[in-house]
Structures are given as structure tokens and as C-alpha cells.
N, C-alpha and C positions, 0 to 999 in steps of 0.2 A: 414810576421808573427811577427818579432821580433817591427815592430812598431806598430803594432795591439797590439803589449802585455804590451808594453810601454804606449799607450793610456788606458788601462782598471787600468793599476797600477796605473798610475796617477791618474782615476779617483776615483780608490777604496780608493786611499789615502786622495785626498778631501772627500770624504764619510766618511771618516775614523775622519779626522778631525771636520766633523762638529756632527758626535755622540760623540765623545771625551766632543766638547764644552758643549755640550748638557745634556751628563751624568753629567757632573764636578757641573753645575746649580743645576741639580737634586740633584745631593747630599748635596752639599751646602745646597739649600731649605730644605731636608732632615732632614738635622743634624739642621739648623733651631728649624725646627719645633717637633722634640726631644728634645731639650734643652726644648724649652716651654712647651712638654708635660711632662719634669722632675719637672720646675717650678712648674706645675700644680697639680703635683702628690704631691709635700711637701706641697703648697699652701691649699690642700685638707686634708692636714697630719695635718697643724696649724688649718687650721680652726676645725675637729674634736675635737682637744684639749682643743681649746678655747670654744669652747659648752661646751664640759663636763667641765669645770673650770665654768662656768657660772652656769650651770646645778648645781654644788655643792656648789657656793655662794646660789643659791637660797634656796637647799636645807638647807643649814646652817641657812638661812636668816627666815627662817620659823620654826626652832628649835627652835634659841633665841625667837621668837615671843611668842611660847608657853613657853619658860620660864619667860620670865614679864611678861605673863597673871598668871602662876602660883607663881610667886613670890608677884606679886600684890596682888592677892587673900589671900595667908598666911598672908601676912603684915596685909589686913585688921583685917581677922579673930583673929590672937592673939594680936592683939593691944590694947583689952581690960584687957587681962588677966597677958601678958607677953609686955611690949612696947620695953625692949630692944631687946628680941625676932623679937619683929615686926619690930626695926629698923634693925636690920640684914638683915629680908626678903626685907626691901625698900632698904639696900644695894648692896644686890643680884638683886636685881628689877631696877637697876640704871648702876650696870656693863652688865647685858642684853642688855640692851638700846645702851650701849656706842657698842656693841658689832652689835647690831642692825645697828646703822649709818655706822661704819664700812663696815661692811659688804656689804649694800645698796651701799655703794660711787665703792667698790670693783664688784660689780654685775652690775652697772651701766658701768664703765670702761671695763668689761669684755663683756658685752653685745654691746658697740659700739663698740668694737674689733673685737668680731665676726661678725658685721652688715657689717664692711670695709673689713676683708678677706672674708667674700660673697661678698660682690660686686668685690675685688680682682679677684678672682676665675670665677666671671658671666664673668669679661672683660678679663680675659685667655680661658675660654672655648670659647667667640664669636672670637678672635682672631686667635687661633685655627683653628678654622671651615673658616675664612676666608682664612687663610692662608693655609690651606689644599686645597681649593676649586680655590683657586690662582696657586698653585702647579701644578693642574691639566690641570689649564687651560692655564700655560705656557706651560707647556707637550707638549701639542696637539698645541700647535701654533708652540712651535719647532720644532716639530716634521713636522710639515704643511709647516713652512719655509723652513727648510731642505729639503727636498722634491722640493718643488718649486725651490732652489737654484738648487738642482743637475739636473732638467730638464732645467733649462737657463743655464748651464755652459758650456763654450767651448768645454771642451773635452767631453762633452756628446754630443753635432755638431759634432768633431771631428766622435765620435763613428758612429752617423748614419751616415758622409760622408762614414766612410770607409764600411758598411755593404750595404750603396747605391751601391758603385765601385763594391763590391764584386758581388754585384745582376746582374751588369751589363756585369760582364765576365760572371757569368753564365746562365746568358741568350745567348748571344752571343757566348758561346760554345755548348748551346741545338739547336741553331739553324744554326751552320756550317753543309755545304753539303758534306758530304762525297769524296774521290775522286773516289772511286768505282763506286757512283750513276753517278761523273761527266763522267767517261768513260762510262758508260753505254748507257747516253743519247749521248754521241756523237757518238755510235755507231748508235743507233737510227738513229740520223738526216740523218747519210747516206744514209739508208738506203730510207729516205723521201726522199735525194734528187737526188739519183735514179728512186724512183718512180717517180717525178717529172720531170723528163728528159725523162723518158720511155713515159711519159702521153704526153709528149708534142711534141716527137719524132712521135706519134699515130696522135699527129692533125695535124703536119704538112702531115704526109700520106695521112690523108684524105684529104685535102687540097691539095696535089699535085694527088691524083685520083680525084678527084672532078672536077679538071681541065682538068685532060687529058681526061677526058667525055665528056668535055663539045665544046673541040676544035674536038672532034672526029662528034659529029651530024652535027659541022657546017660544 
């Protein structure tokens, strides 16, 4: 008994051992792949920002527009009546402008910004998915190994020797003959080999009347 419980320890302990390795991976992979879905999540954080900073270059960028149409326009109109007037509006009409490029060069920058943390972001989400789908499918390979290990491993031999042994006194104790049955039957036999002596006590009779018959005609 006490080596039977010795052989299950040991082997609970290799099982034990290779869930341990097996969790340790997982979590590892785990926290992996947390970290990248933290990455992903600020990564998703900038890019939002940078649109709306894009978003409001453009906006700006279309303001000033309408103001050098509208400055150009006064400039024309009082330049016959009022020229210094008018050069004020082509002043105002010239800091638009300047306001304009600005602008463009700042929406342009902001626009491949955001074009790079999208594409950022596409190669964290397909990494992700890979790396999730990888997780998984070491899982089940561990999990498949494992397995496979604890049915090759000695003391799982060991185990079914001893559950063999154990089968084998118990059979060999269902089929011990009683000694009750054994006297019984030797009571029996006697009893045959009485009869047997009685039967054969009968033939020699006949056999010795048989004879004395036979000597008595002649």
C-alpha cells in the first residue's frame, strides 16, 4: 500500500510539474499580450487625437480661406474710393495667406501622423490576433504534450504494473477452492471407491459362479 501511494505521489508530482510549466508560459504569453493590448489602447488614444488636431487644422485652414476671399474682395471694392483703406484689406489679405501656408504645412504633418499611427495601430491589432491565435495554439499543444508525456512516463508503467499484480491476486483469490469443498469431495471419492470395489467384488462372483456351472455339467 505504502508503495502504491508512493508511485501515485510521484506521479501526481510530475503532473504537477508539467501544469506548473505550462501555466507559467500562459501567463507569460498572457501578460505579453496585455502589455500590447495596453500599447494598443494609448496607440488608439493618439491616434484619436491626432485626427481631431487634423480635423481642426482643416477646420482653421478653411476659415482663413474665407478670409482672403473676403479681404480680397474689400481691397478691391474700396480701392477706388479709399486706397489706404484698400491697402489695409490687402494687408489683412497677405496675413490670411501667411496664415494659410502655415497652416497647410501643419495639416499636412498632422495628416501623415495620423496616416503612420493608423498603420501603427493596423500592425498592433494584426499582431495581436496573431499572437492571441498563437497562445492558443500553444495551449493545446501543451496541453496535448503533457498528456502524451504522462502516458510514456515510468511511473505511469510503474502504476499499471502494480494494478496488473493487483488483478492478478485477485483473480487468483476468486478462484481458490475452498477446503470445505476439498473435504467434501474426498468424502465423495470414497464413497466411488467403495462402489467401485463393491462392482468389482459382483464380477468376480459372477465369474467365480460362472465357473462353478460350468465344471458342475461337465
Amino acid at each position: 500500500m505504502n508503495s502504491l501511494k508512493r508511485i501515485f505521489v510521484s506521479l501526481k508530482g510530475q503532473i504537477d510539474h508539467v501544469a506548473d510549466e505550462f501555466e507559467n508560459h500562459e501567463a507569460l504569453a498572457g501578460a505579453a499580450i496585455q502589455d500590447l493590448q495596453a500599447i494598443a489602447s494609448k496607440t488608439r488614444l493618439h491616434l484619436h487625437r491626432v485626427s481631431k488636431m487634423s480635423e481642426q487644422y482643416q477646420k482653421q485652414l478653411a476659415e482663413q480661406q474665407e478670409q482672403a476671399s473676403l479681404w480680397s474682395e474689400r481691397a478691391i471694392k474700396v480701392r477706388a474710393e479709399d486706397e489706404q483703406k484698400a491697402l489695409q484689406c490687402v494687408k489683412r489679405l497677405r496675413l490670411a495667406q501667411q496664415q494659410m501656408n502655415l497652416l497647410e504645412q501643419q495639416y499636412q504633418q498632422s495628416t501623415a501622423q495620423e496616416a503612420k499611427v493608423r498603420d501603427d495601430l493596423n500592425t498592433i491589432s494584426e499582431q495581436l490576433l496573431v499572437l492571441k491565435n498563437k497562445k492558443e495554439i500553444l495551449a493545446a499543444r501543451q496541453n496535448r504534450a503533457g498528456m502524451q508525456h504522462e502516458h510514456r512516463s515510468d511511473s505511469m508503467q510503474d502504476v499499471q504494473s502494480v494494478f496488473e499484480r493487483w488483478e492478478g491476486a485477485v483473480v487468483s483469490t476468486e478462484y481458490e477452492i475452498p477446503d470445505a469443498i476439498v473435504d467434501t469431495d474426498n468424502f465423495a471419492n470414497e464413497f466411488e471407491q467403495e462402489e467401485d470395489q463393491l462392482a468389482l467384488k459382483m464380477m468376480l462372483d459372477e465369474l467365480t459362479e460362472t465357473n462353478q456351472t460350468s465344471a458342475t455339467k461337465n
